[in-house]
C-alpha positions in Angstrom: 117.2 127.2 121.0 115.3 128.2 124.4 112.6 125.4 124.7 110.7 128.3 126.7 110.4 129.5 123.2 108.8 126.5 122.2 106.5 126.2 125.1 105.1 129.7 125.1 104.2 128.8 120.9 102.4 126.1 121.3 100.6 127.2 124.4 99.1 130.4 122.4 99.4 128.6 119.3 97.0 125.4 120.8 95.0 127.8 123.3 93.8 130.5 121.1 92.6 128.2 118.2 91.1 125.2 120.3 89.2 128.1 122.4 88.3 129.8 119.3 87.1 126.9 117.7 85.6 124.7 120.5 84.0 128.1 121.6 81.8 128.9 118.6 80.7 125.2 118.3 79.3 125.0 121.6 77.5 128.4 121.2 76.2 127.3 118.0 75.0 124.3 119.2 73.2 126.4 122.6 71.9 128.9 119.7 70.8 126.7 117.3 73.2 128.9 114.4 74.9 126.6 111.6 78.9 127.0 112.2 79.7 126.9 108.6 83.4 125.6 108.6 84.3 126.0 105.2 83.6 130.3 104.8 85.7 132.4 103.1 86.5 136.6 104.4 83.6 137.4 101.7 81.5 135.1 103.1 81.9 136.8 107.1 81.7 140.3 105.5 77.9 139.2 103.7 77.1 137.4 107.4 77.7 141.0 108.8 76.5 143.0 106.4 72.7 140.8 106.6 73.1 141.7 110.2 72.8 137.8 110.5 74.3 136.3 114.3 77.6 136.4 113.9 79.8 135.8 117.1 80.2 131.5 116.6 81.2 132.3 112.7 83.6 135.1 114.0 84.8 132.9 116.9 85.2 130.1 114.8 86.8 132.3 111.9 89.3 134.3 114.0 90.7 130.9 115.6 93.0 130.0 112.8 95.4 132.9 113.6 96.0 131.3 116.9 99.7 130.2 115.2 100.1 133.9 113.7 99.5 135.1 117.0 102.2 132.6 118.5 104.9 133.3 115.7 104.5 137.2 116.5 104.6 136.6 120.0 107.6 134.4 120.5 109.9 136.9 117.5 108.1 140.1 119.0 106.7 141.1 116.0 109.3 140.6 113.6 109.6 139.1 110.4 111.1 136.1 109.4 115.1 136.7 108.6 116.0 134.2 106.2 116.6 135.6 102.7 114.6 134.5 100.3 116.2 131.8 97.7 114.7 132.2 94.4 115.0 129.1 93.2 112.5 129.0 90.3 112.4 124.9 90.3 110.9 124.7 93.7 108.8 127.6 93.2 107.2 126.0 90.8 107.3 122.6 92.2 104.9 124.1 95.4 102.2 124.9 92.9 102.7 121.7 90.7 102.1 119.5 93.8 99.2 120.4 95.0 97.5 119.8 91.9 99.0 116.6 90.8 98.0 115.4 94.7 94.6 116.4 94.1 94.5 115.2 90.2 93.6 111.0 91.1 90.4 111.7 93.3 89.5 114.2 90.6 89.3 111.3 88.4 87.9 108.8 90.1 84.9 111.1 91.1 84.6 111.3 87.6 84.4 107.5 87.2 82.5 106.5 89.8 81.4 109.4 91.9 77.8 110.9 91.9 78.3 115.1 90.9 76.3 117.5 92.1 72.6 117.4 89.7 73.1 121.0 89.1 75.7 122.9 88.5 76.3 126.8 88.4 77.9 128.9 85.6 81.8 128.6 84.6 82.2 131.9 85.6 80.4 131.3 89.4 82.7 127.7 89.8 85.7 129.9 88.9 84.9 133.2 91.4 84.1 130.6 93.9 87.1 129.1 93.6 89.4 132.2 93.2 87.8 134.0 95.9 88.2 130.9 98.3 92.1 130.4 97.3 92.4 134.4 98.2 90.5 134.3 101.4 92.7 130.7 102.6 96.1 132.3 101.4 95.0 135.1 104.2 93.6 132.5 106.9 94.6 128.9 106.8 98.1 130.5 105.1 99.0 132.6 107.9 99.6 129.2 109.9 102.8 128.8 108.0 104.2 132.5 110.4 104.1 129.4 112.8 104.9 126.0 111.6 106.9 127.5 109.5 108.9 130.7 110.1 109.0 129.4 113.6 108.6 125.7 114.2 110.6 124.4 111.4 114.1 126.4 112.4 113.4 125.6 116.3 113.2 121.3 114.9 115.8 122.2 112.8 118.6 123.1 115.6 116.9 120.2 117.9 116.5 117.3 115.9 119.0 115.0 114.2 116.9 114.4 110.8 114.8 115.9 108.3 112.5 113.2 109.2 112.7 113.6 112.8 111.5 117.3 112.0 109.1 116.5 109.7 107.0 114.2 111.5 107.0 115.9 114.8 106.4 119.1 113.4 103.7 117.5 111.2 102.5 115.4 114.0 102.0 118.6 116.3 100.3 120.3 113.0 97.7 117.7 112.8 97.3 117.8 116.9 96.1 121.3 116.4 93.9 120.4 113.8 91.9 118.2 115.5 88.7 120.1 117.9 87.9 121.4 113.9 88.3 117.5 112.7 85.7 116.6 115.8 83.5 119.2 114.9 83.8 118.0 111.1 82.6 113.8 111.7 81.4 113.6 115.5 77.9 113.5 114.0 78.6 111.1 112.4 80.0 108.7 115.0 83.6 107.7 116.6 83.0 104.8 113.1 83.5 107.7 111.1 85.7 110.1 113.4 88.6 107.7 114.5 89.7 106.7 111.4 89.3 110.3 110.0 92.1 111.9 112.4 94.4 108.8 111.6 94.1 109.3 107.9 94.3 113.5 108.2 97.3 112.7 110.7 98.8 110.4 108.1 97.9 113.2 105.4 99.4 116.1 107.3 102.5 114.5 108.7 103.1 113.9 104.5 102.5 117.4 103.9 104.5 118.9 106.4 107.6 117.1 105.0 106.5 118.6 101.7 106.3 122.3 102.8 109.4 122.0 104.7 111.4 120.4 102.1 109.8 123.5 100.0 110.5 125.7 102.3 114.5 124.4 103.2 114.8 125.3 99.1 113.2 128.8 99.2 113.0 130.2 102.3 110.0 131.6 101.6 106.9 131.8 103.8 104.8 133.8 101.8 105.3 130.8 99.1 104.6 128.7 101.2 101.4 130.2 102.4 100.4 130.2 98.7 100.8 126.6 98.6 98.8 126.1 101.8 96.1 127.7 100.1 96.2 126.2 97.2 96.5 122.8 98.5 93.3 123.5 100.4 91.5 125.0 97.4 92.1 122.1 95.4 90.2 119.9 98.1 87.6 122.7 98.1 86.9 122.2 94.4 86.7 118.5 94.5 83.9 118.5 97.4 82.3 121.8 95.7 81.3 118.7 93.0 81.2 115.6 94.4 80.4 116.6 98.1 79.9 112.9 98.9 82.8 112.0 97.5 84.8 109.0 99.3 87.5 109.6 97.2 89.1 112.5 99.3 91.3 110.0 101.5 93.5 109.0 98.0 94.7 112.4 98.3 96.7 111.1 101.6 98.1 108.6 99.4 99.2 110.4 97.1 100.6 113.0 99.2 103.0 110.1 100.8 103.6 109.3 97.0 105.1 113.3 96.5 107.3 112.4 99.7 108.7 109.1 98.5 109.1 110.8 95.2 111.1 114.0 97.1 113.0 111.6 99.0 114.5 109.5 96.0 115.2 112.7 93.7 116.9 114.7 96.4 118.1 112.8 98.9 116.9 114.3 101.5 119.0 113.9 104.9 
């Protein structure tokens, strides 16, 4: 495949996301307006609507398109051409994983973590959680247009191994992930911030084996940008109780426990 291609991706890919994001922390920092990292499409339409400032949130919102913008760019608009594989096993196993991942720091914030004092109606935990799962399958999910539908195939003609394309790809996934991983910890010091990226590097590098070996089975990127969000939601609802929670870096664990499992079952070349 043309590694022009490849360059003109990740430049737009990289540029539009780290200037998005880098961009509205700096301003908020200069205007003195929380960046709230975690909002949801509801959540920027209330901002608007309240006539509250807005440019750092929209800035910082419209920044995780930047590998939409790249997959339309590089295929001039058009949709991915794989045909779908419905293959009901691992269309179930994308939804199953994401919970079972999730499932051990679930429990051990039950053991020994401290829950928020007081919590909301059933009925507000479960809109909060539906409506962030909707907004992420149309924002975080969209990545998969890149990493996916574009990066994966590109690896895939280049690269000897599944391996070899997993942890590249999910090495240059977690690469773009980091300005939002500085803006996350650097208040809380380089203690705190180093071993943060080498744990969400470890994590993603996991993960991206996992939605490619998902999406080799399916071809499917709107399943996979389900399973994006869900994966995300799930981390969402554990923090939404136990926002202090330590327990959020077992999920990297266990993520490299879906791989090895992956791995033995289907020999995976």
């Amino acid at each position: 495949m043309d590694t022009k291609k490849l360059r003109t991706y990740l430049v737009i890919a990289f540029g539009w996301t780290w200037t998005g994001w880098i961009s509205a922390y700096l301003l908020s920092l200069s205007s003195g307006i929380p960046l709230v990292t975690d909002t949801t499409i509801f959540n920027l339409i209330e901002i608007i609507l309240n006539g509250k400032e807005t440019v750092p949130q929209v800035l910082f919102f419209l920044a995780v398109y930047g590998p939409l913008v790249g997959y339309i760019v590089v295929n001039h608009g058009k949709a991915p051409s794989e045909n779908i594989d419905k293959n009901y096993e691992f269309i179930l196993l994308a939804f199953i994983l994401p919970v079972l991942i999730i499932v051990p720091s679930f429990l051990l914030c039950l053991l020994f973590g401290d829950r928020i004092q007081t919590l909301p109606s059933i009925l507000i935990i479960i809109s909060t959680i539906g409506l962030y799962f909707v907004s992420n399958i149309a924002t975080s999910g969209t990545e998969e247009f890149g990493w996916r539908g574009f990066l994966y195939p590109y690896l895939k003609q280049t690269q000897k191994t599944f391996w070899d394309i997993s942890w590249k790809g999910g090495l240059i996934w977690a690469i773009w992930h980091y300005p939002l991983l500085v803006i996350l910890y650097i208040g809380q010091g380089f203690a705190v911030l180093l071993p943060s990226l080498v744990g969400f590097t470890a994590g993603i590098v996991a993960m991206n084996y996992i939605s490619n070996f998902i999406y080799e089975k399916t071809k499917s990127v709107p399943l996979l940008m389900a399973m994006h969000a869900l994966n995300n939601t799930a981390s969402f609802a554990l923090l939404l109780f136990y926002p202090q929670t330590p327990f959020l870096i077992v999920v990297h664990a266990m993520t490299w426990l879906a791989v090895a499992y992956l791995e033995k079952k289907y020999k995976i070349v």
